[in-house]
RODO-594157 format. One record per atom (N, C-alpha, C): residue number from 0; residue in one letter; x, y, z. Coordinates in pm, 1 decimal. Layout:
(node NUM; "a"; (X; Y; Z));
...
// end
This chain:
(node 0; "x"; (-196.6; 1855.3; -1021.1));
(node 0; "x"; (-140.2; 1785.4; -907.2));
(node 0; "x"; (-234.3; 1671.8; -869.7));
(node 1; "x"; (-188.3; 1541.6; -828.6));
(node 1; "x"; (-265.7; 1444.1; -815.6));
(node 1; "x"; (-255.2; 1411.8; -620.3));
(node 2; "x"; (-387.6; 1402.7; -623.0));
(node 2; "x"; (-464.6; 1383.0; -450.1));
(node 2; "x"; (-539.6; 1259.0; -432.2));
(node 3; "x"; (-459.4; 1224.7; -368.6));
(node 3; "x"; (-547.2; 1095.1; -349.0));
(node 3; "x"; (-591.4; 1086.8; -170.7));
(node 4; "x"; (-690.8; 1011.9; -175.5));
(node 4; "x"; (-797.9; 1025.6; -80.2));
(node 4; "x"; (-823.9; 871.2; -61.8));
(node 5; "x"; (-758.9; 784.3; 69.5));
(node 5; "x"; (-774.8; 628.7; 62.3));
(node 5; "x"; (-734.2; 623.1; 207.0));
(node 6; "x"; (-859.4; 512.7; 202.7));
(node 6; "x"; (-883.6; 503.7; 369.0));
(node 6; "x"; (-807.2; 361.9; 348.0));
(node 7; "x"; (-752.6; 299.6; 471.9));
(node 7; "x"; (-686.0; 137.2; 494.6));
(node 7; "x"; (-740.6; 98.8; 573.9));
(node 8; "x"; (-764.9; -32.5; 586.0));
(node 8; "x"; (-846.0; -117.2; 689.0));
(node 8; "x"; (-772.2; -234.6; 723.2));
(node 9; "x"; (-780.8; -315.0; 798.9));
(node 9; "x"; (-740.3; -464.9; 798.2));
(node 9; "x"; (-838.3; -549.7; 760.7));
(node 10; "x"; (-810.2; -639.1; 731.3));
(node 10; "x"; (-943.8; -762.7; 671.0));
(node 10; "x"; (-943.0; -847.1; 807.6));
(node 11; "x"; (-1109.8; -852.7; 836.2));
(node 11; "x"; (-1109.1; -963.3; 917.6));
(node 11; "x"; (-1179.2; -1123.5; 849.7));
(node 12; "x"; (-1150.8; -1182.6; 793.6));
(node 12; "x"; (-1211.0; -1281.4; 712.5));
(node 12; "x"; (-1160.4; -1278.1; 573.2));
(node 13; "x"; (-1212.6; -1418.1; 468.9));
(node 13; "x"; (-1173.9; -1454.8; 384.3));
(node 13; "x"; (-1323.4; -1456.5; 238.6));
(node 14; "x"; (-1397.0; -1354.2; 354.7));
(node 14; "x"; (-1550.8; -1300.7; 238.6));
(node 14; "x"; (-1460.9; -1272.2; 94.6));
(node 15; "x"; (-1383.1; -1142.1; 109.5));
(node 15; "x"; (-1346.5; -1108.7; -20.3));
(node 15; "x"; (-1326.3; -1205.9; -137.9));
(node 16; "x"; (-1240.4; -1302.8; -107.3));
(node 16; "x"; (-1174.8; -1366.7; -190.3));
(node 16; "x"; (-1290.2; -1442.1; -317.7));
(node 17; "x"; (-1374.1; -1464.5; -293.8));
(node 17; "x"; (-1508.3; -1540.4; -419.0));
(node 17; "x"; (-1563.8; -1396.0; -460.5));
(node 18; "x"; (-1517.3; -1274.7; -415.9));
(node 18; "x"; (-1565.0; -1156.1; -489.1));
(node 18; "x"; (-1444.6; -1062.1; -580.3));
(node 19; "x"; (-1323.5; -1120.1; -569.5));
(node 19; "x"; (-1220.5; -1112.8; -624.4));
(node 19; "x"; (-1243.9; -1084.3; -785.7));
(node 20; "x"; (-1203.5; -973.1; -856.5));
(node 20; "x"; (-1268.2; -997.8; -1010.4));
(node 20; "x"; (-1085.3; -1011.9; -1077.2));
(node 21; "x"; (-1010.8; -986.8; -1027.3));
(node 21; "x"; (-845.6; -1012.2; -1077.2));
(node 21; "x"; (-784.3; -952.8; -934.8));
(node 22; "x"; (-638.8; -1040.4; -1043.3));
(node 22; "x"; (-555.1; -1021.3; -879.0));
(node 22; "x"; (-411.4; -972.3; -955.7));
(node 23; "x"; (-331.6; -895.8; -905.9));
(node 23; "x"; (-162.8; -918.7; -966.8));
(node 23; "x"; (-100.5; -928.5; -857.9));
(node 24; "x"; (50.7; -967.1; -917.1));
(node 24; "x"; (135.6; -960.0; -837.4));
(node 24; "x"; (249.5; -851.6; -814.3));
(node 25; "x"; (212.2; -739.1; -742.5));
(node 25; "x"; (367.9; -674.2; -687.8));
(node 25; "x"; (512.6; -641.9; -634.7));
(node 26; "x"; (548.3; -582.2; -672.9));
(node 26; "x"; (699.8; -616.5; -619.9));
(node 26; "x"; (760.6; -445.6; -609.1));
(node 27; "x"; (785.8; -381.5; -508.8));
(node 27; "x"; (799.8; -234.3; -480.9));
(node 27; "x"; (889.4; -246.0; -375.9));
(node 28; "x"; (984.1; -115.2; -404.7));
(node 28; "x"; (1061.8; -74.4; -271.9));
(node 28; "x"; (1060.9; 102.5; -334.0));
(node 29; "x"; (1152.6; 137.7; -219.8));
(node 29; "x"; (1188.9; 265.8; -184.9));
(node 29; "x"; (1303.3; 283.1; -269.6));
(node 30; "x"; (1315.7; 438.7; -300.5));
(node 30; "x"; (1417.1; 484.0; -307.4));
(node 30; "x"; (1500.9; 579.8; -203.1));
(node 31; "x"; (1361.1; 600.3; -111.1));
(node 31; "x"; (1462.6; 688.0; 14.7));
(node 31; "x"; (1384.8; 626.1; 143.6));
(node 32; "x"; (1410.3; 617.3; 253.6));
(node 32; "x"; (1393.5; 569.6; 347.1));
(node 32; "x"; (1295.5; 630.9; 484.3));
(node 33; "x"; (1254.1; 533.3; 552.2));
(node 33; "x"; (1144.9; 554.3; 630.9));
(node 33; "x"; (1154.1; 694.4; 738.5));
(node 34; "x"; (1273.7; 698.8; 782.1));
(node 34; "x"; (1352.4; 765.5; 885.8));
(node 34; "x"; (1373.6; 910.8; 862.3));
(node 35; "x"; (1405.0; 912.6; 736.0));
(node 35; "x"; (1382.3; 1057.0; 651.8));
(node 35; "x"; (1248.8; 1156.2; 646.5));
(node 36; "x"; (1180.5; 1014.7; 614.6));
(node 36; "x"; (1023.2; 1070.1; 594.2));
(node 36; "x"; (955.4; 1120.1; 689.4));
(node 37; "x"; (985.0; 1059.4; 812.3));
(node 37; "x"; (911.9; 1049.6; 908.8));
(node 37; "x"; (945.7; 1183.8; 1010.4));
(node 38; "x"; (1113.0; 1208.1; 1021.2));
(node 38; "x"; (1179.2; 1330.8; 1041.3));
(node 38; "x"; (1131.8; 1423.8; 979.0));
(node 39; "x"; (1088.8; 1410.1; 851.5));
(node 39; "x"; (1098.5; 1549.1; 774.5));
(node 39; "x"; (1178.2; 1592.0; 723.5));
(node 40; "x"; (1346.3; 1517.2; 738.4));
(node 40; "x"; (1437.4; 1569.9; 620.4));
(node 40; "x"; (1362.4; 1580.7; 460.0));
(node 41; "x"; (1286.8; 1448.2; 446.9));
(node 41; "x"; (1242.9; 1461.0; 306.8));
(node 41; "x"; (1089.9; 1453.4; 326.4));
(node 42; "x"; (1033.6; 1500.3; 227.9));
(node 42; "x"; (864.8; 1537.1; 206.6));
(node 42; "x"; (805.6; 1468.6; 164.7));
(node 43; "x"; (852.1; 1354.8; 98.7));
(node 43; "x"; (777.4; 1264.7; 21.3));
(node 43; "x"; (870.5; 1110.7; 2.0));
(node 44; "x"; (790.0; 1038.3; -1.9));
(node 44; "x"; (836.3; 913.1; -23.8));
(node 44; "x"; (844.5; 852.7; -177.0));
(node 45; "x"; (952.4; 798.6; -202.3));
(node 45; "x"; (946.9; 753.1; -376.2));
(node 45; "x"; (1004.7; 615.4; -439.0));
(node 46; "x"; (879.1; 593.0; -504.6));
(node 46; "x"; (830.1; 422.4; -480.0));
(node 46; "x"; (909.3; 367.8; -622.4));
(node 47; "x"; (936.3; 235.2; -618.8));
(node 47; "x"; (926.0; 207.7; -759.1));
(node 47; "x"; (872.9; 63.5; -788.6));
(node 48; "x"; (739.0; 79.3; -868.9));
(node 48; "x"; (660.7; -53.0; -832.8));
(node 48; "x"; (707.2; -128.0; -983.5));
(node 49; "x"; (665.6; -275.0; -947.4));
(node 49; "x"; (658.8; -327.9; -1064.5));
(node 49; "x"; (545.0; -446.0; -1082.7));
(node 50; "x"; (458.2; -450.7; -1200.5));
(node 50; "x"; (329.4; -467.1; -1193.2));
(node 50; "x"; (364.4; -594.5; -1326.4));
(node 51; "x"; (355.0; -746.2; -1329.9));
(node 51; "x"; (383.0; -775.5; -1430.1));
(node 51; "x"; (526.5; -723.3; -1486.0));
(node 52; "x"; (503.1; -663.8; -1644.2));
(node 52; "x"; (551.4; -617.2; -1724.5));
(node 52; "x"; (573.9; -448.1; -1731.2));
(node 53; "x"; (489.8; -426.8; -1636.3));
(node 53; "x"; (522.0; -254.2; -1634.7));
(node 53; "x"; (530.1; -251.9; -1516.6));
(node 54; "x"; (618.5; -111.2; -1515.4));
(node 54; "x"; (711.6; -22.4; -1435.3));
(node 54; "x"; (640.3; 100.4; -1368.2));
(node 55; "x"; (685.9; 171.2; -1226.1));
(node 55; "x"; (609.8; 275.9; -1216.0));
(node 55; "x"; (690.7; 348.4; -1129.1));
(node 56; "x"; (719.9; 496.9; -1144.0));
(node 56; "x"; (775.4; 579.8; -1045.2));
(node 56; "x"; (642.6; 648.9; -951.7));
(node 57; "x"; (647.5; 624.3; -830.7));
(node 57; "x"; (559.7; 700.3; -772.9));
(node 57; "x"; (599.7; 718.5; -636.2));
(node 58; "x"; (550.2; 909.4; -629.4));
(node 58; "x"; (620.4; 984.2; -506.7));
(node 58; "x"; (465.9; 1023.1; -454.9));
(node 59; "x"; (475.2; 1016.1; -320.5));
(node 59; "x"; (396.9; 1055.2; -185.2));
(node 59; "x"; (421.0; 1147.4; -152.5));
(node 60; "x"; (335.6; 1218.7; -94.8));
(node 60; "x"; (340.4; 1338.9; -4.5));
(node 60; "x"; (360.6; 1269.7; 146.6));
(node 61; "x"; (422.2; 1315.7; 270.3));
(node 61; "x"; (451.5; 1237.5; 406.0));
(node 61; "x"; (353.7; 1264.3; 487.7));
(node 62; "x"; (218.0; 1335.5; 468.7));
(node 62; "x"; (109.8; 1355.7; 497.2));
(node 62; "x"; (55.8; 1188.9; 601.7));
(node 63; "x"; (6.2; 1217.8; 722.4));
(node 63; "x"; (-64.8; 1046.7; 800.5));
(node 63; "x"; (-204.6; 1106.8; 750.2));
(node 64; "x"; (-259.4; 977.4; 687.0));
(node 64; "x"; (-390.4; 1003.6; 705.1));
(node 64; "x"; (-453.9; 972.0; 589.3));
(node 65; "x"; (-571.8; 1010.0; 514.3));
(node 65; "x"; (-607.1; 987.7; 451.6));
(node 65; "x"; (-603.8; 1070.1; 315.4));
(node 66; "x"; (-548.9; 1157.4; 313.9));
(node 66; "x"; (-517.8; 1269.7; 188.2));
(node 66; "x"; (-373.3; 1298.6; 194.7));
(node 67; "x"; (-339.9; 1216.9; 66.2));
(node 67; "x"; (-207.9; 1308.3; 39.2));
(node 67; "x"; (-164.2; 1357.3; -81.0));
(node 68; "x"; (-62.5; 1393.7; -153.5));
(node 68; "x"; (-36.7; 1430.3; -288.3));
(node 68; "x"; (21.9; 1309.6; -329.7));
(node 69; "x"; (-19.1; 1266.3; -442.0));
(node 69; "x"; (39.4; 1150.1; -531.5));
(node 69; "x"; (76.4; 1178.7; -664.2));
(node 70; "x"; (196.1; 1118.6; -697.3));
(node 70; "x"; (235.5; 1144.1; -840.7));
(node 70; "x"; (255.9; 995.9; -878.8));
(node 71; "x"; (219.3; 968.8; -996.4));
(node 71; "x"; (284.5; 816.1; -1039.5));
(node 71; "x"; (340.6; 850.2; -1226.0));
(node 72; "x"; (429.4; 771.2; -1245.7));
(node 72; "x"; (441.5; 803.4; -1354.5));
(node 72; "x"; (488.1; 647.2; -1435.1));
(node 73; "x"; (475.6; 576.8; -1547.7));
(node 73; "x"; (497.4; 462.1; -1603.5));
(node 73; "x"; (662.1; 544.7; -1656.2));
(node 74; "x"; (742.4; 394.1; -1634.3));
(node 74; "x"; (884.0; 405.9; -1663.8));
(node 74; "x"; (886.3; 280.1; -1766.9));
(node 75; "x"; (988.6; 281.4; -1878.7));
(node 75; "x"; (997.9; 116.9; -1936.2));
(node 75; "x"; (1043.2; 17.3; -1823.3));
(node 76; "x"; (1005.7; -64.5; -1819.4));
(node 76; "x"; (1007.5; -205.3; -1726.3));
(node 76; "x"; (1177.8; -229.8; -1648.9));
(node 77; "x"; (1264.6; -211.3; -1810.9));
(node 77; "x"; (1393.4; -232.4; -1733.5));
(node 77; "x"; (1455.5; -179.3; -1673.9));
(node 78; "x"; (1410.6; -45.8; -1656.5));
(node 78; "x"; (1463.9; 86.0; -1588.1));
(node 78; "x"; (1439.9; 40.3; -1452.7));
(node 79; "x"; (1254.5; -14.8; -1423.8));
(node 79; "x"; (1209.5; -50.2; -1306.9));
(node 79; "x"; (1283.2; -83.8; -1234.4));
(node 80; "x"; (1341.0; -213.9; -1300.8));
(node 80; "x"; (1404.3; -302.6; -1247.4));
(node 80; "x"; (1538.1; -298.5; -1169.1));
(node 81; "x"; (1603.5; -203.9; -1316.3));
(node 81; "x"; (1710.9; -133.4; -1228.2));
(node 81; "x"; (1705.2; -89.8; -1102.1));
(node 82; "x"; (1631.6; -15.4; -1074.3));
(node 82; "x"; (1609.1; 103.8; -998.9));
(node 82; "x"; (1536.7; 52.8; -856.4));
(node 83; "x"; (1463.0; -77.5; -856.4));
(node 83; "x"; (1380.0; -145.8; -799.7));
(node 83; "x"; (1512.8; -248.7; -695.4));
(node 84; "x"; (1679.0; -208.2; -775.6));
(node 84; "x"; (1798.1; -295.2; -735.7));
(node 84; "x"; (1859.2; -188.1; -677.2));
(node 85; "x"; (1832.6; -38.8; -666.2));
(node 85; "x"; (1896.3; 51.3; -601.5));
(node 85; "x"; (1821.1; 90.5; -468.5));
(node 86; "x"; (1703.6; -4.5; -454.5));
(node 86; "x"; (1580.6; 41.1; -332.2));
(node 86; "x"; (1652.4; 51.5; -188.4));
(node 87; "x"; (1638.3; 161.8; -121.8));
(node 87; "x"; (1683.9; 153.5; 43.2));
(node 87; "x"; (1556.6; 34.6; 137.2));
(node 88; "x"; (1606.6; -52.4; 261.8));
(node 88; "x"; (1537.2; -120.3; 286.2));
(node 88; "x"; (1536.6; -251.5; 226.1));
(node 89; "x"; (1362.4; -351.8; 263.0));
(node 89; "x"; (1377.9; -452.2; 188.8));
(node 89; "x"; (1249.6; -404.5; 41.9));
(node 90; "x"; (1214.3; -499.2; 26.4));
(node 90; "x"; (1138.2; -489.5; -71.0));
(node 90; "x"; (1008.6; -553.3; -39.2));
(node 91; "x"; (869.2; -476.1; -54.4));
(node 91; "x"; (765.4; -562.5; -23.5));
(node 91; "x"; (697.8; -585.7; -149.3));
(node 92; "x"; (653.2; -721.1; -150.1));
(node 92; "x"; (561.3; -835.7; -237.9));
(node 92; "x"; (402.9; -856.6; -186.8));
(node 93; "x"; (315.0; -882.1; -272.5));
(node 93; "x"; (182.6; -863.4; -225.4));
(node 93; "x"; (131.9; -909.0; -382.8));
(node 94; "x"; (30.9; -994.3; -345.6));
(node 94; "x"; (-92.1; -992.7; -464.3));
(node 94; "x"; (-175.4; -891.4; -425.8));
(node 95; "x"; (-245.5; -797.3; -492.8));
(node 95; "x"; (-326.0; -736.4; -507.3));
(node 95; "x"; (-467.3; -759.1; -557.2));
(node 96; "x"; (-573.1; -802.9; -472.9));
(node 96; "x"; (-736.2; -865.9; -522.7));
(node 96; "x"; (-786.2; -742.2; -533.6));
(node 97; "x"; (-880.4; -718.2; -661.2));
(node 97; "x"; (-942.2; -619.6; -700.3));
(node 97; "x"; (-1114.8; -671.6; -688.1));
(node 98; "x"; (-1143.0; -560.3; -572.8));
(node 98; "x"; (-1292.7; -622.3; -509.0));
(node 98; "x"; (-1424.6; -510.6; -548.8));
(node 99; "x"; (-1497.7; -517.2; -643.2));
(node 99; "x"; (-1612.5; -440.7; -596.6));
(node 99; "x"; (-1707.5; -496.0; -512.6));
(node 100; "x"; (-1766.6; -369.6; -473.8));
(node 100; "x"; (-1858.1; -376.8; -312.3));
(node 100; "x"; (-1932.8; -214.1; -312.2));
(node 101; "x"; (-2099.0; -270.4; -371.8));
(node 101; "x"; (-2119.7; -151.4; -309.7));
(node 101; "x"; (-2126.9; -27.1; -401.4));
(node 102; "x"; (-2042.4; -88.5; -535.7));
(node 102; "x"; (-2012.0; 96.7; -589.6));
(node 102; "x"; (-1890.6; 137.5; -611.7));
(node 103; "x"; (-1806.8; 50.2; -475.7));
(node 103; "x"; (-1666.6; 98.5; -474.7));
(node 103; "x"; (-1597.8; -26.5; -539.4));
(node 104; "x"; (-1447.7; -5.2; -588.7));
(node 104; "x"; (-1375.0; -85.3; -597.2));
(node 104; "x"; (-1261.6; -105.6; -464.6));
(node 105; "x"; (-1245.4; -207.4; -396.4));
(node 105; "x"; (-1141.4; -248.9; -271.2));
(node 105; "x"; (-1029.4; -272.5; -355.4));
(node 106; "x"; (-912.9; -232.0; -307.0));
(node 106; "x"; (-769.9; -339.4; -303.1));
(node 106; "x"; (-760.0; -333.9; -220.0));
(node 107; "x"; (-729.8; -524.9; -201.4));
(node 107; "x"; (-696.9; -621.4; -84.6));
(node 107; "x"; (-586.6; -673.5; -126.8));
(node 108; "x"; (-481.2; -595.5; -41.5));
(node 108; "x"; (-337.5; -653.1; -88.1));
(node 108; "x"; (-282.8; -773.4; 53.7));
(node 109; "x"; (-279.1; -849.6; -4.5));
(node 109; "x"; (-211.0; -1005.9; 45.7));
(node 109; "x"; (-100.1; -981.4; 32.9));
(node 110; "x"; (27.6; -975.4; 155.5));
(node 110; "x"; (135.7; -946.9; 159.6));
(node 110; "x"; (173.4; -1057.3; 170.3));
(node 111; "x"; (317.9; -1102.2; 87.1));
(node 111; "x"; (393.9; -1180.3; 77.2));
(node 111; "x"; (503.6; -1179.3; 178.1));
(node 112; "x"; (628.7; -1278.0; 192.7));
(node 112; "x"; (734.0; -1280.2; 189.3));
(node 112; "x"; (787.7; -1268.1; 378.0));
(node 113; "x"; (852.7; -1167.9; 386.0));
(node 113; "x"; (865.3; -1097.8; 525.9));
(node 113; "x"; (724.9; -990.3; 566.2));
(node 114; "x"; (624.4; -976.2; 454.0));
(node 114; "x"; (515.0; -881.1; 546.6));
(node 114; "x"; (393.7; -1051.2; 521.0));
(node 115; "x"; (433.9; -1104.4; 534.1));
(node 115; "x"; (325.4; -1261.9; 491.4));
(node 115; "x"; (236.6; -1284.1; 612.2));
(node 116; "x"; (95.9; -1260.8; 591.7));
(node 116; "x"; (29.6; -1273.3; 733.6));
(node 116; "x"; (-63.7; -1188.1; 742.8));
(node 117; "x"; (-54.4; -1082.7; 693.8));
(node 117; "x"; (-69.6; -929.1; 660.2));
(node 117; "x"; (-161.6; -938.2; 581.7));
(node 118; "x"; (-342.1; -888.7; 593.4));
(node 118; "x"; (-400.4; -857.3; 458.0));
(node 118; "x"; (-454.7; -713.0; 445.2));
(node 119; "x"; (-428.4; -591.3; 385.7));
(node 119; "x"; (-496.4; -479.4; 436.1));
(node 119; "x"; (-608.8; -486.7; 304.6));
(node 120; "x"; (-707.7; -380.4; 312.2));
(node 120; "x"; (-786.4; -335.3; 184.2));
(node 120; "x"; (-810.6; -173.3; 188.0));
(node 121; "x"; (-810.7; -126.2; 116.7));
(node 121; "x"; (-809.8; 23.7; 98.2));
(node 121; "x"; (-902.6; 45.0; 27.9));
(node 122; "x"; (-968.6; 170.8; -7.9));
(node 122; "x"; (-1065.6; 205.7; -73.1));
(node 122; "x"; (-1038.5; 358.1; -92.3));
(node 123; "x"; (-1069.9; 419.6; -245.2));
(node 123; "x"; (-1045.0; 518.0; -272.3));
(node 123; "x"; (-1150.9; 615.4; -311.0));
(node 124; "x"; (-1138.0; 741.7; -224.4));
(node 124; "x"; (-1272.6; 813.7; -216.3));
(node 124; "x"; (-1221.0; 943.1; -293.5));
(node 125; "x"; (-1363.9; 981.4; -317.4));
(node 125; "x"; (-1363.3; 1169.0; -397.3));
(node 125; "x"; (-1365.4; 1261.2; -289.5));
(node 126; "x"; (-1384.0; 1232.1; -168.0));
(node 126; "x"; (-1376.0; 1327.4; -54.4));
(node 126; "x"; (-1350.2; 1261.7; 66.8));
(node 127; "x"; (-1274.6; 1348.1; 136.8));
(node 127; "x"; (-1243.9; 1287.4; 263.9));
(node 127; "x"; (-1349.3; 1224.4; 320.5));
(node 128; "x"; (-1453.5; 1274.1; 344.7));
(node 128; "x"; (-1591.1; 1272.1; 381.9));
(node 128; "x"; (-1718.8; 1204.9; 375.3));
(node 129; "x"; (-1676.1; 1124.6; 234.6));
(node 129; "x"; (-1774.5; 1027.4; 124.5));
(node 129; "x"; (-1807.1; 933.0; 254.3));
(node 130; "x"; (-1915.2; 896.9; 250.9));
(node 130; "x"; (-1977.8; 762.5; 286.9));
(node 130; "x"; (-1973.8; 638.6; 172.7));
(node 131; "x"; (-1944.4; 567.9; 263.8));
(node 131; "x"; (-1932.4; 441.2; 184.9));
(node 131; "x"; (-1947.8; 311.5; 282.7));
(node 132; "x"; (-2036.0; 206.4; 207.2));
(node 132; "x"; (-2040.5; 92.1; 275.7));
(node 132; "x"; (-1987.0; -24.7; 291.2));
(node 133; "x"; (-1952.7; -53.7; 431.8));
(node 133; "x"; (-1841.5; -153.9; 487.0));
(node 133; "x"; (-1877.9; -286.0; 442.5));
(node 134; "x"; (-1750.3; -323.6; 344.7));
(node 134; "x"; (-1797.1; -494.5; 358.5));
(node 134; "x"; (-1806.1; -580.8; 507.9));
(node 135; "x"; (-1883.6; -658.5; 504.5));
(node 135; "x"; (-1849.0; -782.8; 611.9));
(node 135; "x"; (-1743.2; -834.8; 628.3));
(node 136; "x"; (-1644.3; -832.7; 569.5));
(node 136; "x"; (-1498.0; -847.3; 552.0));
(node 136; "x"; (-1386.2; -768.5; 637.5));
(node 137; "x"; (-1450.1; -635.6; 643.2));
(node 137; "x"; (-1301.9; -553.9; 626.3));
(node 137; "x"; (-1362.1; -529.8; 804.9));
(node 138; "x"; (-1253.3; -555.9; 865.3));
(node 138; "x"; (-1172.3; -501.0; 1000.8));
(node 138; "x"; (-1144.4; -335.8; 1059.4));
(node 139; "x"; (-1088.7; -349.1; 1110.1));
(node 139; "x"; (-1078.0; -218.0; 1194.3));
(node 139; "x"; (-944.2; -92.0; 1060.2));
(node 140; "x"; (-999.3; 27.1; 1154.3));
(node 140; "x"; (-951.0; 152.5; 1032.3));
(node 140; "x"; (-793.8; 133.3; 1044.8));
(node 141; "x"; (-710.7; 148.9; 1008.3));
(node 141; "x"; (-562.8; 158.2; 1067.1));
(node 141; "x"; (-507.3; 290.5; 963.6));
(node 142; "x"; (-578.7; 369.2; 891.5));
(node 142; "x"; (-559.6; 446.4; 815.5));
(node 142; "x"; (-411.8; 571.8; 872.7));
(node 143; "x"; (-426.5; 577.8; 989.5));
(node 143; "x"; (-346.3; 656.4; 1087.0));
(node 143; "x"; (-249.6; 619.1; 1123.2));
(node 144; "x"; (-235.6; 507.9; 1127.2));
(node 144; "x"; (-122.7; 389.0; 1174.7));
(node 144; "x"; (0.7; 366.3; 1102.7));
(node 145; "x"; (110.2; 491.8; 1084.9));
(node 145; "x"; (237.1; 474.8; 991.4));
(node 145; "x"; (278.9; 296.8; 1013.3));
(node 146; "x"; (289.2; 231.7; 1036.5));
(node 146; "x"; (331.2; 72.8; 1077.2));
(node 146; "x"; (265.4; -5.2; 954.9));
(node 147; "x"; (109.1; 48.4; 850.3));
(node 147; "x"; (38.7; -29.1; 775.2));
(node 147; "x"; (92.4; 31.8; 689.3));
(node 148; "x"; (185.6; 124.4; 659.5));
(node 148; "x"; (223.9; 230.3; 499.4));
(node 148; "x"; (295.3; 124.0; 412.1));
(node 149; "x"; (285.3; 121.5; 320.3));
(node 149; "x"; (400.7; 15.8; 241.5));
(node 149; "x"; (561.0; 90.0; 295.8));
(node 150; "x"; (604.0; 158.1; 295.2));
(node 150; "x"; (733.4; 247.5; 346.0));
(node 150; "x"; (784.6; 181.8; 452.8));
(node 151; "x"; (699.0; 212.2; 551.8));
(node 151; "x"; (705.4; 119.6; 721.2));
(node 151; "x"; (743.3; -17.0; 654.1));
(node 152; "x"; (713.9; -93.5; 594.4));
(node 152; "x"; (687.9; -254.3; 575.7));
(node 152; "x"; (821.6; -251.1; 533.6));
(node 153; "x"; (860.6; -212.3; 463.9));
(node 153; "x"; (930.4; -230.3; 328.5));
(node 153; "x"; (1092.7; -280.0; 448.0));
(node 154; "x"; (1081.1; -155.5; 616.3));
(node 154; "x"; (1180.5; -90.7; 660.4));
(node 154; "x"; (1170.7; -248.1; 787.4));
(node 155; "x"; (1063.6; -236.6; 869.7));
(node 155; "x"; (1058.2; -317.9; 950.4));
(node 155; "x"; (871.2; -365.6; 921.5));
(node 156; "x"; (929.6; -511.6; 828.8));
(node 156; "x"; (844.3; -597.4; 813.5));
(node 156; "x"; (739.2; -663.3; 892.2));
(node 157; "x"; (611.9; -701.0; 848.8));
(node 157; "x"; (513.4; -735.7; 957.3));
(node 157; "x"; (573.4; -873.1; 1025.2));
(node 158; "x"; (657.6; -943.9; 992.7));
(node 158; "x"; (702.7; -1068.7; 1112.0));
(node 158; "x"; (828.6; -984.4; 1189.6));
(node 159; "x"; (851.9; -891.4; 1173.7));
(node 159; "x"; (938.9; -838.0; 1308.9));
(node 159; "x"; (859.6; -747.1; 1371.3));
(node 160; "x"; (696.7; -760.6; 1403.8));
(node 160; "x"; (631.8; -701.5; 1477.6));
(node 160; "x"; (611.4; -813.1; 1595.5));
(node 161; "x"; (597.8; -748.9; 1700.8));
(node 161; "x"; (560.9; -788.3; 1825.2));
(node 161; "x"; (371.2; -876.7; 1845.3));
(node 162; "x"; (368.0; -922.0; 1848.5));
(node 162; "x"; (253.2; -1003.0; 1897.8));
(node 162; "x"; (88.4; -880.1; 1937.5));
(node 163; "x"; (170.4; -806.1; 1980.6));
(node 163; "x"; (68.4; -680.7; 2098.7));
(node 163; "x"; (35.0; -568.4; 1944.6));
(node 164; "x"; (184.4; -607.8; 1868.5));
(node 164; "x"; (166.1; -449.9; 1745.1));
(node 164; "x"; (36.9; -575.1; 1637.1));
(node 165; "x"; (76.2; -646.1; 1642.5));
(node 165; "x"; (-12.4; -768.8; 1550.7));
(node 165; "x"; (-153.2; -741.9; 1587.5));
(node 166; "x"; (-163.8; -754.1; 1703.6));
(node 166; "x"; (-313.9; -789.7; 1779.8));
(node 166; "x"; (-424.9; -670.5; 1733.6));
// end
């Protein structure tokens, strides 16, 4: 069973970007919806990303926080695509900057489109618990904050947030 352990932050500044070692571009939606998840009709959320040329099925556990169960699995591309045309919601877009710092590797995903404005960075730990050191970059925790999930975005985008939810 796959666990993943990833804290989210907001970026305050544009440090990262000259520490950038590659970047892609994403393109992901849902196959079931925010409202479900969040109720508890359903347990998990299930993604379908597309990276370039490859494809990816990947389901969440509905867990807030920083540990949840993750499954991902590679699909052929056109299936993605299909399936990426059956998504509930909209669809969120993002370059993804791949940052080491420290030891760790960051993704700093730059949201496109309707979440455009938006930069979070995440970092992925072996224990809830790990210490790890903060770039000069990265902003306040929002790890708790269902509103930063790609799911949330996907449903009600960061420009139909309020000024006060922004701040």
């Amino acid at each position: 069973m796959g666990i993943e352990i990833e804290r989210k932050f907001l970026v305050a500044g544009d440090g990262w970007r000259a520490a950038a070692q590659r970047v892609e571009f994403m393109a992901q939606g849902y196959l079931n919806d925010a409202a479900s998840v969040e109720s508890g009709r359903q347990r998990c959320s299930v993604r379908v990303r597309i990276i370039g040329e490859a494809a990816f099925l990947n389901i969440k556990s509905r867990e807030l926080g920083a540990v949840r169960q993750e499954f991902e699995y590679p699909i052929p591309a056109d299936e993605g695509r299909a399936l990426l045309d059956l998504c509930v919601g909209g669809r969120v877009e993002k370059r993804r900057h791949y940052v080491e710092h420290a030891g760790h590797l960051w993704e700093v995903d730059e949201f496109l489109g309707d979440n455009a404005g938006l930069v979070v960075a995440e970092i992925e730990l072996d224990d809830p618990d790990q210490a790890f050191e903060k770039p000069d970059w990265l902003g306040r925790e929002v790890t708790d904050q269902r509103r930063y999930y790609n799911l949330a975005l996907a449903e009600r985008p960061y420009s139909q947030w309020t000024q006060q939810e922004k701040a």
